[in-house]
C-alpha positions as a Python dict, from the first residue, in 0.01 Angstrom:
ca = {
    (1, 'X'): (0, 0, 0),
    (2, 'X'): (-349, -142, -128),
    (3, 'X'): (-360, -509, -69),
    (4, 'X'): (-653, -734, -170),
    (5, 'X'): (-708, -1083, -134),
    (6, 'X'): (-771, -1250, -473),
    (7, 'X'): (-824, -1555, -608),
    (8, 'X'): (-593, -1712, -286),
    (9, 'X'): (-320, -1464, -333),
    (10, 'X'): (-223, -1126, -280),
    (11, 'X'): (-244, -861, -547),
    (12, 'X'): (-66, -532, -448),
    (13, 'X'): (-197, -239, -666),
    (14, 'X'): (74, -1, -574),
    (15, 'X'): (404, 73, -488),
    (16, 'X'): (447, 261, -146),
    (17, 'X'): (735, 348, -26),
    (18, 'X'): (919, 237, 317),
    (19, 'X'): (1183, 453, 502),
    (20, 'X'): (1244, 635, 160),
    (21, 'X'): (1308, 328, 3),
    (22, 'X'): (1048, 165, -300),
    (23, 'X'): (973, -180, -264),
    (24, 'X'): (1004, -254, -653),
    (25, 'X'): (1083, -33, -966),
    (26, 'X'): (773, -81, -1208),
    (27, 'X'): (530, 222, -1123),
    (28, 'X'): (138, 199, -1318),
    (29, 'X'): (304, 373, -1613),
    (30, 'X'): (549, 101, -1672),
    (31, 'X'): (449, -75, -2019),
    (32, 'X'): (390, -418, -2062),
    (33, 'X'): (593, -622, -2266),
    (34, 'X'): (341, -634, -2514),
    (35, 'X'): (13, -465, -2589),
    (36, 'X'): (-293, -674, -2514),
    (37, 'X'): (-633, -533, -2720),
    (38, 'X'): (-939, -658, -2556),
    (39, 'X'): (-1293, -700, -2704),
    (40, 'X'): (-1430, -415, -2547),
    (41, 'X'): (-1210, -187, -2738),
    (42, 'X'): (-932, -112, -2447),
    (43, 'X'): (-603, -193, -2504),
    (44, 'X'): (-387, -316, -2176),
    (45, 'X'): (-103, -170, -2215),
    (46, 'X'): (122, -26, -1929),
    (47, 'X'): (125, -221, -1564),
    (48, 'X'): (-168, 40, -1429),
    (49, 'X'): (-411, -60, -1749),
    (50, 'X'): (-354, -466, -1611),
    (51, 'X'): (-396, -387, -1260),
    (52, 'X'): (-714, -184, -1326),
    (53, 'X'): (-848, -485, -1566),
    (54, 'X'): (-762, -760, -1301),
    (55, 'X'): (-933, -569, -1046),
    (56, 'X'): (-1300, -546, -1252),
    (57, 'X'): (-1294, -899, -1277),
    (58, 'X'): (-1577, -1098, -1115),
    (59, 'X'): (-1423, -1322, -813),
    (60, 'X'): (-1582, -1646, -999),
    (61, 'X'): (-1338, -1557, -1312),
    (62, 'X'): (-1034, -1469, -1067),
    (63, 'X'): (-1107, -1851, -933),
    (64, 'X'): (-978, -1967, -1287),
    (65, 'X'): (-656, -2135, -1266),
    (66, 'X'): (-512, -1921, -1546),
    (67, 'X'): (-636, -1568, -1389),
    (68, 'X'): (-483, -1713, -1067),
    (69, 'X'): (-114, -1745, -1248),
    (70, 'X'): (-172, -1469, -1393),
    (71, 'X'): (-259, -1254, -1106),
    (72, 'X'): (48, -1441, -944),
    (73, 'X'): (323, -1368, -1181),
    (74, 'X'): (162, -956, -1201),
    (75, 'X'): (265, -923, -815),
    (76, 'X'): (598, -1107, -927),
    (77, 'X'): (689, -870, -1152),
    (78, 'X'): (599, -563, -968),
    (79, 'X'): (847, -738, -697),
    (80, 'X'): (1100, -827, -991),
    (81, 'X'): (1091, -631, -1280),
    (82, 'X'): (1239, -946, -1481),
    (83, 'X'): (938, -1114, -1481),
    (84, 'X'): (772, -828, -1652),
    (85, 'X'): (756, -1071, -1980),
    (86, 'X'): (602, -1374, -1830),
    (87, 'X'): (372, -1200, -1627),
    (88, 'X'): (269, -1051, -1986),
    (89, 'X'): (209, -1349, -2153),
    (90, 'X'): (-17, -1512, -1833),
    (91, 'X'): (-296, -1195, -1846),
    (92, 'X'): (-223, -1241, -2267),
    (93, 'X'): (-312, -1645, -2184),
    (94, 'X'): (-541, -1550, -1945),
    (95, 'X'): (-766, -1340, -2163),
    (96, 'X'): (-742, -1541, -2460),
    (97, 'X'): (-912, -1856, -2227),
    (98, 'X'): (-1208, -1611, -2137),
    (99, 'X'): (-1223, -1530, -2514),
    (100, 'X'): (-1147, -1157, -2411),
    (101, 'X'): (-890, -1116, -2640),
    (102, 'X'): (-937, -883, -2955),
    (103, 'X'): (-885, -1036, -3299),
    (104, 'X'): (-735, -709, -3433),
}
C-alpha cells in the first residue's frame, strides 16, 4: 500500500490486499458522491480523480486546515465507505476556499 505523510496525516492511495482479504471496499473507480469541476477544466469525479488531485497539491496548500479535513475524511472513507458523502463535500469545501472550484 502507498502511504504518504501529508499535511500531519496519512493519506493511503490504494487499497492492497492482506491475506486475501481488502482493507476497505471503495477501489479508484468508485464515484464520488458528487462531481466536483475544477478551473482547470478537470472534473473530480470518481475516488482515483481526488486522490490524484490531492496528491499535486503543493505541501504549503495541504497545510490549510480545510485540505487537512479534507485529506482526513478521504482516508475515512476509503476505510468506511459511509463517509463517502462527507468526505465529498470537505475536497468540494476545500476547493471552493482555494477558489479552485469551476463556476459551471
Amino acid at each position: 500500500m502507498a502511504v504518504r505523510h501529508i499535511a500531519g496525516g496519512f493519506f493511503l492511495e490504494a487499497a492492497q490486499p492482506i491475506l486475501g482479504v481488502i482493507l476497505f471496499e471503495l477501489q479508484r473507480d468508485s464515484a464520488l458522491a458528487f462531481s466536483i469541476p475544477i478551473k482547470s477544466g478537470q472534473v473530480l469525479a470518481t475516488v482515483g480523480d481526488a486522490i490524484d488531485f490531492v496528491g499535486r497539491l503543493p505541501q504549503e496548500r495541504l497545510a490549510r486546515h480545510y485540505w487537512f479535513r479534507a485529506v482526513v475524511m478521504l482516508n475515512t472513507a476509503l476505510k468506511s465507505p459511509h463517509f463517502l458523502t462527507t468526505a465529498t463535500i470537505n475536497l468540494h469545501v476545500a476547493t471552493a476556499m482555494d477558489f479552485l472550484l469551476s463556476e459551471t
